[in-house]
DRENVEXBA-682646 format. One record per residue (C-alpha): residue in three letters; x negated, y, z negated. Coordinates in steps of 0.5 Angstrom, whole numbers. Each point is the difference from the previous one (the first is absolute). Layout:
// DRENVEXBA-682646
{site "ala",{X,Y,Z}},
...
//
This chain:
// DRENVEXBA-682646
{site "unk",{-168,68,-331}},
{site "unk",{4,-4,6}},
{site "unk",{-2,2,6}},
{site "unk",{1,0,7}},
{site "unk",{-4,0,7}},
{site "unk",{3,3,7}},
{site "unk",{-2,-2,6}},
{site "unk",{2,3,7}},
{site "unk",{-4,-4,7}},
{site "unk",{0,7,5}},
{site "unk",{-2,-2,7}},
{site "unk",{-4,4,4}},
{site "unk",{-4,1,6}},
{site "unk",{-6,-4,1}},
{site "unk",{-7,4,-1}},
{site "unk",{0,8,2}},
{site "unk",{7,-1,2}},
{site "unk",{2,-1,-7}},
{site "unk",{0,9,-1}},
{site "unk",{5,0,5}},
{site "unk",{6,1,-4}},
{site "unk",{6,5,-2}},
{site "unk",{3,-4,-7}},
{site "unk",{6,-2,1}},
{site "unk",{2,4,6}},
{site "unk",{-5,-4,4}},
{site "unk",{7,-4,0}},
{site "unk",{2,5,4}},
{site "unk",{-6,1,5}},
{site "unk",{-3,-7,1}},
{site "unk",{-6,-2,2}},
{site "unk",{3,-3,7}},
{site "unk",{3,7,1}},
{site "unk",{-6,5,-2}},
{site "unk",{-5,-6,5}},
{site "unk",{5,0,5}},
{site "unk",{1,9,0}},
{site "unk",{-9,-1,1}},
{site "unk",{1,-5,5}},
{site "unk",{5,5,4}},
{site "unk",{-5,6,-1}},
{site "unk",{-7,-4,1}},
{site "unk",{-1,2,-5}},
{site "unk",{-2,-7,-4}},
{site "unk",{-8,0,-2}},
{site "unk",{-4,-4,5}},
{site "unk",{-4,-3,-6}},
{site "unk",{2,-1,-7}},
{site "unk",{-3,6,-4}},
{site "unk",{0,3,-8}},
{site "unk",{6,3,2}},
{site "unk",{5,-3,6}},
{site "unk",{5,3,4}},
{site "unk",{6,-3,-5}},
{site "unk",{-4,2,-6}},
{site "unk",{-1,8,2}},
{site "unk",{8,0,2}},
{site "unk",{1,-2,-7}},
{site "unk",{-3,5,-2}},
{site "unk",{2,5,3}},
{site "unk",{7,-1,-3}},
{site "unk",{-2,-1,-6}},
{site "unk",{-4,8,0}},
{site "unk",{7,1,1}},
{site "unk",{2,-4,-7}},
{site "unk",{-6,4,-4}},
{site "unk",{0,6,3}},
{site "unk",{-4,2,-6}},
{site "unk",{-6,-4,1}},
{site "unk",{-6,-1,4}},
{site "unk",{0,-5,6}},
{site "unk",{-5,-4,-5}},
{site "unk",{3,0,-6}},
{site "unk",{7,-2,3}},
{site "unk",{-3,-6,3}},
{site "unk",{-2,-2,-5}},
{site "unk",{6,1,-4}},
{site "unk",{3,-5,6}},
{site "unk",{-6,-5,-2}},
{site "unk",{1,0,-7}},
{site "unk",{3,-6,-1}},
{site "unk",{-5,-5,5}},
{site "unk",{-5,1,-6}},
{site "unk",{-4,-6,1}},
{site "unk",{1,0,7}},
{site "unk",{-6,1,5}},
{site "unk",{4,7,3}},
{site "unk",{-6,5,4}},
{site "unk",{-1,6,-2}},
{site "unk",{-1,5,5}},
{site "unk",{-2,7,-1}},
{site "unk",{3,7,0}},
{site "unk",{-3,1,7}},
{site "unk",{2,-7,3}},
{site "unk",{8,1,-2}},
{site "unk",{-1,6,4}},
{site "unk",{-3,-3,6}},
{site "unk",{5,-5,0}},
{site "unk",{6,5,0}},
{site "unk",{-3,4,5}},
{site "unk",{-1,-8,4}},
{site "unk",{8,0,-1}},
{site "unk",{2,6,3}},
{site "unk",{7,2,-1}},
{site "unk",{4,-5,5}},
{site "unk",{2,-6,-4}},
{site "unk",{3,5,-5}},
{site "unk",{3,2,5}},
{site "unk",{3,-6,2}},
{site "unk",{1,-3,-7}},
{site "unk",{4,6,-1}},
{site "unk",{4,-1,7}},
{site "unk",{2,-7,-2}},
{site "unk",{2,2,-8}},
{site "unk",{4,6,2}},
{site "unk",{8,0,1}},
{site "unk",{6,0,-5}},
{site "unk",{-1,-5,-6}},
{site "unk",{5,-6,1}},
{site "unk",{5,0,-7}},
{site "unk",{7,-3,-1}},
{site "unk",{2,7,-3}},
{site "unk",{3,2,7}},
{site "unk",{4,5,-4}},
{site "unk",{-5,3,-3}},
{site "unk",{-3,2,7}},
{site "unk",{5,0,5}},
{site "unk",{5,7,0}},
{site "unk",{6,-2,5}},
{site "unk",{-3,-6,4}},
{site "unk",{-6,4,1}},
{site "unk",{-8,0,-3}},
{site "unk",{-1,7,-2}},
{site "unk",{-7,2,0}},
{site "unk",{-4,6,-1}},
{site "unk",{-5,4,4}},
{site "unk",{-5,5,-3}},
{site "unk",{-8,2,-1}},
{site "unk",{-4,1,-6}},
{site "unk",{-8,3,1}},
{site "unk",{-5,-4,-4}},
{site "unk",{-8,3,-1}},
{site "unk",{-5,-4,3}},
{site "unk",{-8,1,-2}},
{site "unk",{-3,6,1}},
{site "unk",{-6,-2,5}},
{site "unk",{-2,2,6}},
{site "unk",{2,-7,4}},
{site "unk",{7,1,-3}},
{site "unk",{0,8,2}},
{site "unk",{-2,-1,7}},
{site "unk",{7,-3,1}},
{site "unk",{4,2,-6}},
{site "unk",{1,9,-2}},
{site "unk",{1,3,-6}},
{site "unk",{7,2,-1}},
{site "unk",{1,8,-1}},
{site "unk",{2,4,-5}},
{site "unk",{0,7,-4}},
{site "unk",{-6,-2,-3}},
{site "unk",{-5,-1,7}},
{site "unk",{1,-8,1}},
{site "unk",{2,-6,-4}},
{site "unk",{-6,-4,-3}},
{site "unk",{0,-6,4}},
{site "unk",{1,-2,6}},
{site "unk",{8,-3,2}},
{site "unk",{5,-4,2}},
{site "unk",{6,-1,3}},
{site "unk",{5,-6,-2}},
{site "unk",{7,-2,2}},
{site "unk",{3,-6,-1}},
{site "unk",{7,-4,1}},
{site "unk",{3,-2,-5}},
{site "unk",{5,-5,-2}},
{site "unk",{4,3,-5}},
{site "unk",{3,-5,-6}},
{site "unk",{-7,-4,0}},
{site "unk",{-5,6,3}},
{site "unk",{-4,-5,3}},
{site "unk",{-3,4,6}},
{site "unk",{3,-2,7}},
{site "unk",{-6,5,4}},
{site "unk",{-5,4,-2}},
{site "unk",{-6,5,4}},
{site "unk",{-3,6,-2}},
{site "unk",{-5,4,3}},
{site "unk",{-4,6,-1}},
{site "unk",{4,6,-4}},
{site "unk",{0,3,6}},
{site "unk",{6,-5,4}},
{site "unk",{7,2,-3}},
{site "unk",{5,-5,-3}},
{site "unk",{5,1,6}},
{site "unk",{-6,-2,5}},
{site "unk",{-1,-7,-4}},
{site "unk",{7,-1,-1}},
{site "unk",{1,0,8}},
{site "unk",{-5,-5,-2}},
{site "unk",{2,-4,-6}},
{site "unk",{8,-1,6}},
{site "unk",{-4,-6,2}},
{site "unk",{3,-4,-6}},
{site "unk",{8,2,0}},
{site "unk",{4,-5,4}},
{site "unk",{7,0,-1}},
{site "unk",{4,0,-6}},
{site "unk",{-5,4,-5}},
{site "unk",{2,7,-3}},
{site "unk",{-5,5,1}},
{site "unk",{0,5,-7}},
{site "unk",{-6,6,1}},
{site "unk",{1,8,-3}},
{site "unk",{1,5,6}},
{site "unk",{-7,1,2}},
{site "unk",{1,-6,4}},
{site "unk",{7,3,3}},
{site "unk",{-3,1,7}},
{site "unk",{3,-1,6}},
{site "unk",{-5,-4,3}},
{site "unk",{-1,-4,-6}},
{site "unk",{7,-2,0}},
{site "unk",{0,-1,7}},
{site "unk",{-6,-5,-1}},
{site "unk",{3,-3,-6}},
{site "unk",{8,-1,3}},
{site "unk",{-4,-4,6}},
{site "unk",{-2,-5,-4}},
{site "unk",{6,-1,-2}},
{site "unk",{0,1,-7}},
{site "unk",{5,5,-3}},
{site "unk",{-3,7,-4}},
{site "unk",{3,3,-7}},
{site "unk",{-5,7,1}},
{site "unk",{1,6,-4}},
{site "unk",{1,6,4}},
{site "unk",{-2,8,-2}},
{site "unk",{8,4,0}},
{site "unk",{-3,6,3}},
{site "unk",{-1,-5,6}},
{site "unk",{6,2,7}},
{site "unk",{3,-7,1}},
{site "unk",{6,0,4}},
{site "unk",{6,-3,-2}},
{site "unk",{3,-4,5}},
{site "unk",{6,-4,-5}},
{site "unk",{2,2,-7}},
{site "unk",{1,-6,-4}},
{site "unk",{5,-1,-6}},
{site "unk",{-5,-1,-6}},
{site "unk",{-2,7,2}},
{site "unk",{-7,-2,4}},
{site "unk",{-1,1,8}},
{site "unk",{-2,-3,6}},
{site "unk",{-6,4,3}},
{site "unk",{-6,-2,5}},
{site "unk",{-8,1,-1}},
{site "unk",{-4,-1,7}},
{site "unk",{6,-4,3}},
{site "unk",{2,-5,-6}},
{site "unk",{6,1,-3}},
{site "unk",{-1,0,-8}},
{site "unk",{4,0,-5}},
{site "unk",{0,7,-4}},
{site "unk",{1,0,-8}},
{site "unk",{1,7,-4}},
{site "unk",{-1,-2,-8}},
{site "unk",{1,4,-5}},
{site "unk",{-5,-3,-5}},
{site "unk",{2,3,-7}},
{site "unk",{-4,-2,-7}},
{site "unk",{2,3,-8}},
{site "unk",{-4,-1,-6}},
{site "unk",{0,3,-6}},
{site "unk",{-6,6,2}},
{site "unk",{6,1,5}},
{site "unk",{2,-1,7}},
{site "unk",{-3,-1,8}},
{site "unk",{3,0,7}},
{site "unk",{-3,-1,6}},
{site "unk",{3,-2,7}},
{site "unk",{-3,-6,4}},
{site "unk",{1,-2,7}},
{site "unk",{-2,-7,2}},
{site "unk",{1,-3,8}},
{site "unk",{0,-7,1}},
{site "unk",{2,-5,7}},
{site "unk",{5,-3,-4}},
{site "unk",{6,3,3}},
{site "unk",{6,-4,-3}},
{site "unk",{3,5,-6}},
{site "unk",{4,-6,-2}},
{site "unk",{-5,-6,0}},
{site "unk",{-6,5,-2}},
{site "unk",{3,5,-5}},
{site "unk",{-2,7,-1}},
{site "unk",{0,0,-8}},
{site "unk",{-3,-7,1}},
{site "unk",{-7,2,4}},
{site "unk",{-1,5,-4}},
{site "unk",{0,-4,-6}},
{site "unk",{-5,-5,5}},
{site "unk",{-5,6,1}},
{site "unk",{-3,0,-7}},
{site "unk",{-3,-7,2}},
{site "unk",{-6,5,4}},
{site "unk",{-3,0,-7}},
{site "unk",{-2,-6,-1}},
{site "unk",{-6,2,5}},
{site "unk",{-2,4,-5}},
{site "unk",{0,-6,-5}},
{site "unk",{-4,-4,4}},
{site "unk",{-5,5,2}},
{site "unk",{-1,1,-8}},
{site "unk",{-1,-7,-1}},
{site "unk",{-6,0,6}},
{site "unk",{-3,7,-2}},
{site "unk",{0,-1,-7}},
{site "unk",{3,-6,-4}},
{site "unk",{-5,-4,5}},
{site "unk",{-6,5,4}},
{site "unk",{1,3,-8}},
{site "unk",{-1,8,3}},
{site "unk",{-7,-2,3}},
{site "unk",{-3,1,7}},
{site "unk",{-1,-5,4}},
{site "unk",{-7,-2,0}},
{site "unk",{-2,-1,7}},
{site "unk",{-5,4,3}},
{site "unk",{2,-2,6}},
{site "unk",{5,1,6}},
{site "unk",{0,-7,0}},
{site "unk",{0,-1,-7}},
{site "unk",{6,4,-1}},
{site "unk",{3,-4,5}},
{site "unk",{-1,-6,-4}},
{site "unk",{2,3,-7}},
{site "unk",{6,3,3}},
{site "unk",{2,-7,3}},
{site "unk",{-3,-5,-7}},
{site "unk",{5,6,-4}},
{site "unk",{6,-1,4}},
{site "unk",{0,-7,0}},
{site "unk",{-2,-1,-7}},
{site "unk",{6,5,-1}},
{site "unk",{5,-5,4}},
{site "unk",{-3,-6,-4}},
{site "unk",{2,3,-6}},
{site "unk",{7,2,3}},
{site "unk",{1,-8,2}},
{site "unk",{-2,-2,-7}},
{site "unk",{6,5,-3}},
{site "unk",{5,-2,5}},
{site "unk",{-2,-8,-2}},
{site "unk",{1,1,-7}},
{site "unk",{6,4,0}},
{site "unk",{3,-5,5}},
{site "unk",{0,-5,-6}},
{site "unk",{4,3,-3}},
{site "unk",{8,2,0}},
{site "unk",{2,4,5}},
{site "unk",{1,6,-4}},
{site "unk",{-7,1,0}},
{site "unk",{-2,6,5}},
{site "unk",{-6,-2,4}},
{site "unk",{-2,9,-2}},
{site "unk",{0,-1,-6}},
{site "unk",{-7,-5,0}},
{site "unk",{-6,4,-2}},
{site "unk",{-7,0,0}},
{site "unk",{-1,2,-9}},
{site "unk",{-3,6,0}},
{site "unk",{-8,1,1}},
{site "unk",{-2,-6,4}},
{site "unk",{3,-5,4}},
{site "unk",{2,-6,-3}},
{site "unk",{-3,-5,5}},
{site "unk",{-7,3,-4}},
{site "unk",{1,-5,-5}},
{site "unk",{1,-6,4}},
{site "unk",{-6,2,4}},
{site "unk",{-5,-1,-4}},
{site "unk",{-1,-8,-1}},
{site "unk",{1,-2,6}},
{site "unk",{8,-3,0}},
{site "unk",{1,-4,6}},
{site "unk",{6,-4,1}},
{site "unk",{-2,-6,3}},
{site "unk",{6,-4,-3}},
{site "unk",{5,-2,6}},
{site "unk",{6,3,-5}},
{site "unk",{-1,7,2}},
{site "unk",{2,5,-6}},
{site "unk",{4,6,3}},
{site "unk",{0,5,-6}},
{site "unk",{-7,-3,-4}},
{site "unk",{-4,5,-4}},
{site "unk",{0,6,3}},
{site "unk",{8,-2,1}},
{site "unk",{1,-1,-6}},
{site "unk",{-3,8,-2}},
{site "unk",{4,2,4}},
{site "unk",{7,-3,-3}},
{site "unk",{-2,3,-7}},
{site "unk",{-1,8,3}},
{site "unk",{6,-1,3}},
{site "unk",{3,8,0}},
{site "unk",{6,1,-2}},
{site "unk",{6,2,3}},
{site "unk",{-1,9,2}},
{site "unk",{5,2,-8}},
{site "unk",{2,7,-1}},
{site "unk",{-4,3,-4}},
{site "unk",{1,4,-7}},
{site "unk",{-6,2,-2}},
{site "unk",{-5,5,3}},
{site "unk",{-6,-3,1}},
{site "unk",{-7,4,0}},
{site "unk",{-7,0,2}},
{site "unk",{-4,2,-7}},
{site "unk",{-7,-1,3}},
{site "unk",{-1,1,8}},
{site "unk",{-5,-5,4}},
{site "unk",{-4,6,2}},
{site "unk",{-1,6,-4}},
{site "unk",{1,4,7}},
{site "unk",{7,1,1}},
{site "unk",{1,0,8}},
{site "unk",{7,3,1}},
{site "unk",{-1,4,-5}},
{site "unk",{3,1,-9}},
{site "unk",{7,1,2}},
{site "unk",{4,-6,2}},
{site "unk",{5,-3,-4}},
{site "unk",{-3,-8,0}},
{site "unk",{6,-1,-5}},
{site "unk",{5,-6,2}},
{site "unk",{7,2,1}},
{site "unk",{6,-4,-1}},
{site "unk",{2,1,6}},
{site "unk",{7,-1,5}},
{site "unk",{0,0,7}},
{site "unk",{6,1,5}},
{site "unk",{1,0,8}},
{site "unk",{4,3,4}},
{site "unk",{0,0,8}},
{site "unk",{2,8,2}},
{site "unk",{3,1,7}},
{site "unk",{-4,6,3}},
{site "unk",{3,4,5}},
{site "unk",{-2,-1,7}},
//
């Protein structure tokens, strides 16, 4: 029988060095990078150890990447390829230590020099009218429930006397189109999103679109966000009393909130499927004053672009975090997590805008996902998988996977789709709703209101 050898030369770091790596996304955060973030931080050893700075940093993304393992065994998922090699093998308490060394500022400013849009050649993809539009909103996420973790963190309330672990509050903003993360904090459940989002203003400079739901429709948080100079498409509650000050031809008003002129849009959304037919009235204000260059219909159809938050919070809590809870015990150690999860989340990001960016341009950037149940950076992770060449392949492995679970366009569909066997056996919002899918037509009216 013919046979035929393979083999690859892999170029790693010399001596306890070599454990440092991320696979294929160590492209994306080199080696000179991670030292520099340690040498800005003072956080590089001061004697090379088991475990070096450089080494822990690594280790900490990849905790994001086998969320299901522990530290142990996921270094020695980042080592399995370096057999042979005199690699040290510290102990549980060692890894522990060693993280605890590090403290949370280089992830910190690790996260801080990858936050930001992603750069596409798709601009018609994530540009609406000249303008970037982004979404703000927040999620919570549990964290271990340990003493040190609830000196700083609390139990949400609930029906039942407390939830069983402790919680937090993260809000991001988010580019739409790619859904990279442009900005992100979070702080005790106690902080409301509208006081992080006062915050998160300090990353909207002219020409970005800001989409949030009307929780964020507060006179403050407008005059916070226009003074950026930024624009805002919010929704607003109907029942709120807006002064109409000039009534536009397209139906929607001029109005003013806290001193902003804003622009008021009454729409009449309305859905029908074979089950029947729903209505319901929506009221959106936005700081695009121009009826004729920024039509009412046209930011209506925009508004449904807040959603793509939702998506990439179900990517970072479910498709990568997996519906754990963060493993840190510590204040400290949440910090570390939470920035290693978004910096993982945002490299993951860059890869899919790298691989769609290969293709023709009527490939959309929001199609690129994750496959279901683990990302797919776990399985260039696992043999180390430097690029060391000069040539830099910008769509590689993990690009490829992406290109083959490309989602398809949104279709219409004709049959029902049902859920035979539930993931829980508690049903939490109780055996009566219809989990059928609908064939299902949408119109959109705007209504003119009376005065």
């Amino acid at each position: 029988m013919d046979q035929i050898a393979v083999t690859r030369t892999v170029t790693v770091a010399a001596g306890p060095f070599a454990a440092g790596n991320l696979g294929e996304l160590t492209r994306l955060v080199p080696f000179e990078m991670v030292d520099d973030v340690l040498a800005a931080t003072r956080r590089t050893q001061q004697r090379v150890r088991l475990l070096p700075a450089r080494v822990v940093v690594y280790l900490l993304l990849a905790g994001c990447l086998f969320a299901d393992c522990g530290y142990r065994q996921m270094r020695a998922k980042l080592i399995a390829g370096l057999r042979g090699l005199p690699v040290p093998d510290p102990s549980g308490s060692a890894l522990r230590q060693a993280r605890q060394r590090l403290g949370p500022a280089p992830l910190r400013a690790l996260f801080d020099l990858l936050r930001g849009r992603a750069a596409t050649g798709a601009v018609a993809a994530v540009r609406w009218r000249g303008l970037l539009p982004v979404v703000v909103d927040g999620t919570m996420i549990a964290v271990a429930d340990s003493t040190a973790n609830l000196r700083h963190y609390v139990k949400q309330r609930c029906d039942h006397g407390g939830s069983g672990y402790p919680t937090l509050r993260l809000s991001a903003l988010l580019a739409c189109g790619t859904r990279s993360v442009i900005d992100a904090v979070f702080d005790p459940i106690t902080t409301g999103e509208t006081v992080q989002a006062r915050r998160l203003a300090r990353s909207l400079p002219a020409g970005m679109l800001l989409l949030a739901d009307r929780n964020y429709a507060a006179a403050d948080l407008i005059t916070a966000v226009t003074a950026t100079g930024a624009d805002l498409l919010i929704r607003c509650k109907t029942s709120r009393k807006l002064p109409m000050i000039r009534r536009n031809r397209d139906g929607s008003w001029l109005s003013v909130i806290g001193g902003q002129a804003v622009h008021v849009i009454e729409a009449r959304i309305s859905i029908t499927t074979t089950a029947g037919s729903h209505t319901g009235d929506y009221r959106l204000i936005t700081t695009l004053l121009d009826p004729r260059h920024y039509p009412a219909a046209d930011l209506v159809r925009l508004y449904h672009q807040r959603w793509e938050i939702e998506t990439a919070y179900l990517e970072l809590k479910s498709t990568i975090l997996g519906g754990r809870v963060l493993r840190a015990r510590t204040p400290d150690g949440v910090d570390q997590e939470i920035h290693a999860l978004l910096i993982v989340y945002q490299l993951l990001r860059t890869v899919m805008v790298d691989a769609t960016d290969s293709r023709p341009a009527s490939t959309r950037t929001g199609s690129a996902s994750p496959p279901p149940s683990t990302p797919p950076a776990t399985r260039s992770c696992t043999p180390p998988a430097f690029i060391a060449d000069t040539v830099i392949d910008l769509v590689g492995v993990i690009g490829q996977a992406v290109l083959t679970t490309l989602l398809p366009d949104r279709r219409v569909r004709t049959k029902t789709r049902m859920i035979k066997r539930s993931n829980s056996k508690y049903q939490a919002r109780g055996p009566h709703i219809d989990r059928r899918t609908y064939k299902a037509t949408t119109s959109i009216d705007v209504i003119t209101i009376d005065p």
